[in-house]
N, CA, C and O atoms as CSV, one atom per row, in Angstrom:
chain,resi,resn,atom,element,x,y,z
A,1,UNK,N,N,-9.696,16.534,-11.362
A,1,UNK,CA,C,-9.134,15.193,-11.421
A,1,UNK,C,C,-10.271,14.177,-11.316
A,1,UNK,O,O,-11.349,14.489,-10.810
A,2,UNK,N,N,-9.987,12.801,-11.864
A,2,UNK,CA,C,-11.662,12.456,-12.230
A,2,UNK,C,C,-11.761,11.583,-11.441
A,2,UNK,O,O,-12.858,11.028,-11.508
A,3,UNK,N,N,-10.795,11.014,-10.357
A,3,UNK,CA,C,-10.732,10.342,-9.070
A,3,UNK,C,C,-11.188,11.182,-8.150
A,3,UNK,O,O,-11.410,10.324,-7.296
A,4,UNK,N,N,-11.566,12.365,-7.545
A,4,UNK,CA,C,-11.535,13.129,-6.626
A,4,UNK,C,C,-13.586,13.327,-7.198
A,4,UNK,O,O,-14.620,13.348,-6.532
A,5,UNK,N,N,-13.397,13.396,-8.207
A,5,UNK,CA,C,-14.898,13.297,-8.514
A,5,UNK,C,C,-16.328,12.282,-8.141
A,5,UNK,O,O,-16.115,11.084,-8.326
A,6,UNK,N,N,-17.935,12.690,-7.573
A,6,UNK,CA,C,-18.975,12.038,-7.022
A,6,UNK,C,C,-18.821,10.873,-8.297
A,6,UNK,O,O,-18.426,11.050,-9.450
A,7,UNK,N,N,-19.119,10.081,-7.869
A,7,UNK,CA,C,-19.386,8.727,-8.776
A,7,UNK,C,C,-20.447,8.909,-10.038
A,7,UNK,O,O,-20.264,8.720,-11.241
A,8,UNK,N,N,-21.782,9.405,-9.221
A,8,UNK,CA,C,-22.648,10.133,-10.427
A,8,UNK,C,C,-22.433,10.943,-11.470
A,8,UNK,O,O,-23.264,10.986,-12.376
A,9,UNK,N,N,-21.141,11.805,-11.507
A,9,UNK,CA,C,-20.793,12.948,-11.909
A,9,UNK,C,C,-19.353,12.395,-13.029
A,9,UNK,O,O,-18.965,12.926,-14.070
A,10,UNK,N,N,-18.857,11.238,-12.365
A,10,UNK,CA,C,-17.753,10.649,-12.939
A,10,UNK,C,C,-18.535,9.836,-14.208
A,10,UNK,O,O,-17.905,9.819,-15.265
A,11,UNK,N,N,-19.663,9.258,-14.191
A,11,UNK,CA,C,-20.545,8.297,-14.986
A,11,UNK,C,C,-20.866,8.796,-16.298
A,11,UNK,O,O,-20.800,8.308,-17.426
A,12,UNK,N,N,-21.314,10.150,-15.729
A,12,UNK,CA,C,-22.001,11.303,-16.948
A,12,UNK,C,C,-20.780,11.685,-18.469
A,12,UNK,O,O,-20.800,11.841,-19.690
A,13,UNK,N,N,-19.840,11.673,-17.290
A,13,UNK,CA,C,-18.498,12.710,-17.852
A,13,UNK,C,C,-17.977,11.630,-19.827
A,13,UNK,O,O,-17.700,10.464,-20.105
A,14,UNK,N,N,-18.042,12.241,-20.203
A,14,UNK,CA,C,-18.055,11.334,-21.590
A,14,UNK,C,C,-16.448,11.458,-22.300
A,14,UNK,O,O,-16.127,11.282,-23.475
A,15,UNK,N,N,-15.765,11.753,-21.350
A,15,UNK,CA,C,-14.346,11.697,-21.618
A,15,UNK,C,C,-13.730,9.970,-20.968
A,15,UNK,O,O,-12.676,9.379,-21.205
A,16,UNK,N,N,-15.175,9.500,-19.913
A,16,UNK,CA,C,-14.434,8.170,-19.441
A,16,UNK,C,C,-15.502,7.078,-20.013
A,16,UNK,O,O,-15.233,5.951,-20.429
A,17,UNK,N,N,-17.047,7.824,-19.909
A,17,UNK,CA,C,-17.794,6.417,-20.058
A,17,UNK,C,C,-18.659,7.371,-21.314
A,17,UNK,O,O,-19.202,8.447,-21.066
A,18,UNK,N,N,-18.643,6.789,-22.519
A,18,UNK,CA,C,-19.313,7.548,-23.432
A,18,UNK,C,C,-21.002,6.968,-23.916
A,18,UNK,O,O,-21.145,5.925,-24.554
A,19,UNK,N,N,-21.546,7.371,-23.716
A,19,UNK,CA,C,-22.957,7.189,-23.890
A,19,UNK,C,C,-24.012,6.815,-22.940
A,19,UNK,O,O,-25.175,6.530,-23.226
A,20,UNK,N,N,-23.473,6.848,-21.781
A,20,UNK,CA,C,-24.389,6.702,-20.173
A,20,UNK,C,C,-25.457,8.058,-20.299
A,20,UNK,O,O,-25.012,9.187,-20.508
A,21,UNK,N,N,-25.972,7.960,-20.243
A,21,UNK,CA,C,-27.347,8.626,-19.614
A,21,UNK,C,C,-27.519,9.041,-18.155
A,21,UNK,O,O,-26.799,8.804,-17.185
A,22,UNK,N,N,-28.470,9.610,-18.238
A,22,UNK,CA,C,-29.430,9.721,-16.410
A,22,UNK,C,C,-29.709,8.539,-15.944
A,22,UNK,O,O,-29.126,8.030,-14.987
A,23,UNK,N,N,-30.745,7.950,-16.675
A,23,UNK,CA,C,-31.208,7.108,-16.696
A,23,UNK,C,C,-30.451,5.138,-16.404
A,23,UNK,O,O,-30.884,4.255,-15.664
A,24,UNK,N,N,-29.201,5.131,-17.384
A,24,UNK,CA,C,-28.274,4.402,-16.964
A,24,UNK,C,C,-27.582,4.142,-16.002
A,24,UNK,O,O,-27.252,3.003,-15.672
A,25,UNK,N,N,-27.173,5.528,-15.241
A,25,UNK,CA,C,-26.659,6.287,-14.095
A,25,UNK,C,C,-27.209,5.807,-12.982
A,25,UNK,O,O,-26.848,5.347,-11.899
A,26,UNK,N,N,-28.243,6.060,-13.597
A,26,UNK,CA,C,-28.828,5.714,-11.921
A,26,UNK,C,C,-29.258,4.220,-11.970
A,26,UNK,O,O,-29.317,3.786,-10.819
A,27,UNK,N,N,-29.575,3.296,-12.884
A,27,UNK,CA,C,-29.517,1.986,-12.707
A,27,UNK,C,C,-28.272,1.378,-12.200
A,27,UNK,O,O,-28.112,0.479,-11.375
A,28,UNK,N,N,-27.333,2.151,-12.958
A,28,UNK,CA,C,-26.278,1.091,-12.642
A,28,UNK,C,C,-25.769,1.275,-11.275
A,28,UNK,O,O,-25.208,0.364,-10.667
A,29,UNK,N,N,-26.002,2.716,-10.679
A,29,UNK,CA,C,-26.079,2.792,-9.452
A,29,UNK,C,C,-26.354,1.740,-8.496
A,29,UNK,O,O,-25.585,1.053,-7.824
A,30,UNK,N,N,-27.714,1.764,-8.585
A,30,UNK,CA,C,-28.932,1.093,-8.097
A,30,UNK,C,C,-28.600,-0.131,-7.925
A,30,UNK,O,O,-28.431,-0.451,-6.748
A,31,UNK,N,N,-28.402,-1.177,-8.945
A,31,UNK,CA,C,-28.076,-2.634,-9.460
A,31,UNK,C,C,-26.726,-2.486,-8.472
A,31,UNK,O,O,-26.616,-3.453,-7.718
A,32,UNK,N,N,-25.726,-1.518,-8.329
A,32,UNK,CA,C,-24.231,-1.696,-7.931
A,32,UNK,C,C,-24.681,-1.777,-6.211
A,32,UNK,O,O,-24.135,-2.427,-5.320
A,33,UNK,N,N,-25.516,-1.136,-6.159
A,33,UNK,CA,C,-25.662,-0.722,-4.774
A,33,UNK,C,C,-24.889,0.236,-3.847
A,33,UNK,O,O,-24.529,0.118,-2.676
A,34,UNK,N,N,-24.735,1.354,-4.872
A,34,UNK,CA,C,-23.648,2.165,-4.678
A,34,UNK,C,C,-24.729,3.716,-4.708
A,34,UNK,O,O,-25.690,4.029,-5.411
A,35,UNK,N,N,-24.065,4.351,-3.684
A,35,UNK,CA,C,-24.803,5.568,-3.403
A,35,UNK,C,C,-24.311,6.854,-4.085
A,35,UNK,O,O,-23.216,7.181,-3.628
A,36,UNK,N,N,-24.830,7.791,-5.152
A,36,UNK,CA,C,-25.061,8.716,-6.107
A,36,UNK,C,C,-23.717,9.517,-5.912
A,36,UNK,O,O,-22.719,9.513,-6.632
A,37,UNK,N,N,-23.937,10.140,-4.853
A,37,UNK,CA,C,-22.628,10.889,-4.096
A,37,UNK,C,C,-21.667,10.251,-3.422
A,37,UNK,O,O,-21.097,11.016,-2.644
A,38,UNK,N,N,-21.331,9.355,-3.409
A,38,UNK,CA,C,-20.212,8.415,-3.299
A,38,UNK,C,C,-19.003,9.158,-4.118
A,38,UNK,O,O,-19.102,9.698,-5.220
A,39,UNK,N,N,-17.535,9.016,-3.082
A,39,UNK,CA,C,-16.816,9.504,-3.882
A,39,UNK,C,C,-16.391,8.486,-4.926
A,39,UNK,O,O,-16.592,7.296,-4.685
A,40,UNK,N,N,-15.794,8.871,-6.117
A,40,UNK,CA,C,-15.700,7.659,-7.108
A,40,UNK,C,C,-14.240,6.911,-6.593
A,40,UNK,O,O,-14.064,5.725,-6.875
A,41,UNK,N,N,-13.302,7.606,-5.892
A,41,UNK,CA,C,-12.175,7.351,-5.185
A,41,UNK,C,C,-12.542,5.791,-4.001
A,41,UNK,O,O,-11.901,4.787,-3.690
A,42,UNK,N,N,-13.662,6.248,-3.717
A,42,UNK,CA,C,-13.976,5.248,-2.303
A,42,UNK,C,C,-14.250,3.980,-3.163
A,42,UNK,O,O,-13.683,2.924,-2.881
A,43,UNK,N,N,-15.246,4.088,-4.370
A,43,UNK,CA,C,-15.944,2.801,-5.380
A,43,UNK,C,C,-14.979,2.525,-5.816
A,43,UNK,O,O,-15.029,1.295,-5.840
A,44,UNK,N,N,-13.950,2.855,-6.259
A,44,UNK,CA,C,-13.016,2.174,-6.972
A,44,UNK,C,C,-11.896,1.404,-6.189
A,44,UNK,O,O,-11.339,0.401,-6.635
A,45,UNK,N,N,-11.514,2.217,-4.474
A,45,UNK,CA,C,-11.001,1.486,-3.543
A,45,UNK,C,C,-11.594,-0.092,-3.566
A,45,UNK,O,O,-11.041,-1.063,-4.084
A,46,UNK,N,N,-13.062,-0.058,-2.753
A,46,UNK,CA,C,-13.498,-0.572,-2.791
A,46,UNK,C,C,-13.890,-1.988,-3.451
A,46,UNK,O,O,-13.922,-3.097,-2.917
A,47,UNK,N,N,-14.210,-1.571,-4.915
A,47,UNK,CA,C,-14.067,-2.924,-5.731
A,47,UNK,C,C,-12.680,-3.171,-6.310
A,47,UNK,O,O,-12.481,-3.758,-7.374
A,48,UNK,N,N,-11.706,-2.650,-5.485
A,48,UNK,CA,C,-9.860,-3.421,-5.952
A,48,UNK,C,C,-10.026,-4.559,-4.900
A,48,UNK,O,O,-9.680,-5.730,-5.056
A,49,UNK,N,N,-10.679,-3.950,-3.683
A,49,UNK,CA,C,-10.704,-4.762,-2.628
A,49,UNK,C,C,-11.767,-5.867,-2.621
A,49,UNK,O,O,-11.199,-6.898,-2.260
A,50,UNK,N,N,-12.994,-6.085,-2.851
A,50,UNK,CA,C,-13.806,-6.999,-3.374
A,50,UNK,C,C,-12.836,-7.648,-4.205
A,50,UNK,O,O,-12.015,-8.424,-3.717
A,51,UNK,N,N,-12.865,-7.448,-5.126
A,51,UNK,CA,C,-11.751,-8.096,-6.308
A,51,UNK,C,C,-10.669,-9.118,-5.602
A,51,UNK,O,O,-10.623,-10.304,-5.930
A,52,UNK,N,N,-10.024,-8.697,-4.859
A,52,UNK,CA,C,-8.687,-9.210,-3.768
A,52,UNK,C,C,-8.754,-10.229,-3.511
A,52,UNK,O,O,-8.056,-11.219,-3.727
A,53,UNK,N,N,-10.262,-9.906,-2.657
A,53,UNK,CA,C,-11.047,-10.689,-1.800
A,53,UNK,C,C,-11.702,-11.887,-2.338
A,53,UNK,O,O,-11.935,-12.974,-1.809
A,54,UNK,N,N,-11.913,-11.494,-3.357
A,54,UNK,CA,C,-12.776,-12.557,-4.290
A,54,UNK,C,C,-11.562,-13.335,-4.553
A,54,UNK,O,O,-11.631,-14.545,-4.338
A,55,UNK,N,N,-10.557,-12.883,-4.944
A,55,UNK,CA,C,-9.175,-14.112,-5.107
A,55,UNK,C,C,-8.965,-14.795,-4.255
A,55,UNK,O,O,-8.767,-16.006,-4.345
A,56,UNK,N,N,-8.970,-14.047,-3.130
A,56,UNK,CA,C,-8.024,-15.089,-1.897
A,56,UNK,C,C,-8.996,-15.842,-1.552
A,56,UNK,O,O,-8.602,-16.841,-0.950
A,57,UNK,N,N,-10.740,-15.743,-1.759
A,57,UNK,CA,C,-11.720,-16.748,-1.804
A,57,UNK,C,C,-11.713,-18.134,-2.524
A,57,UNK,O,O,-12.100,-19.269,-2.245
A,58,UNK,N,N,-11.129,-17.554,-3.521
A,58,UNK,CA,C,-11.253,-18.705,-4.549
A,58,UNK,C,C,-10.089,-19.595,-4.524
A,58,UNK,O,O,-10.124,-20.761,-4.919
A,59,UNK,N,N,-8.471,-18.675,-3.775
A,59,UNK,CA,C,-7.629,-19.912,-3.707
A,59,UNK,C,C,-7.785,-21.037,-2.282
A,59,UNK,O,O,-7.330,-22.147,-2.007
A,60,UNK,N,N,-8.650,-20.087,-1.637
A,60,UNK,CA,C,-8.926,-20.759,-0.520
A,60,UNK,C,C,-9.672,-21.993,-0.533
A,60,UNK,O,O,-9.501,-22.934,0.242
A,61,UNK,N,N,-10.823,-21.891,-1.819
A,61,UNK,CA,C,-11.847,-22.872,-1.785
A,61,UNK,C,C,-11.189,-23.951,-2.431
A,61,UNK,O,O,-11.698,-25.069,-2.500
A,62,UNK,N,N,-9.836,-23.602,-3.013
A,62,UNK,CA,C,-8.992,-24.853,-3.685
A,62,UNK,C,C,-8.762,-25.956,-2.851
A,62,UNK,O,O,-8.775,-27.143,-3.177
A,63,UNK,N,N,-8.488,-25.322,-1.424
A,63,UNK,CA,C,-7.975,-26.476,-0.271
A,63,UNK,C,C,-8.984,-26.771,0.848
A,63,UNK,O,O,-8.637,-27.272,1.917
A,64,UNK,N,N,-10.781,-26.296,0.429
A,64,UNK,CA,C,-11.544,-27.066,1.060
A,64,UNK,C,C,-12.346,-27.907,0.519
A,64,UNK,O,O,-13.058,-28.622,1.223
């Protein structure tokens, strides 16, 4: 299942992201600030929640 799968391993897989590399992989890692073996389950929690967060930021900054 490709949720239960390392993030690194989910990147490669060319059934979701087609033409990533090693090399890509690990930049975009890097740039994300996201660690190799990370489950891809936790990164994707994660940025729903950034995401959220980033909303309720922005309706907030409406009323300061």
């Amino acid at each position: 299942m490709l949720v239960l799968d390392v993030i690194c391993e989910l990147l490669l897989d060319q059934r979701v992201f087609n033409g990533v590399g090693n090399y890509l992989r690990a930049e975009i890692l890097h740039r994300a600030g996201v660690a190799p073996f990370e489950s891809s389950r936790d990164v994707l929690d994660a940025a729903l929640e950034a995401e959220r967060l980033g909303r309720v930021d922005a309706q907030l900054d409406q009323f300061a």
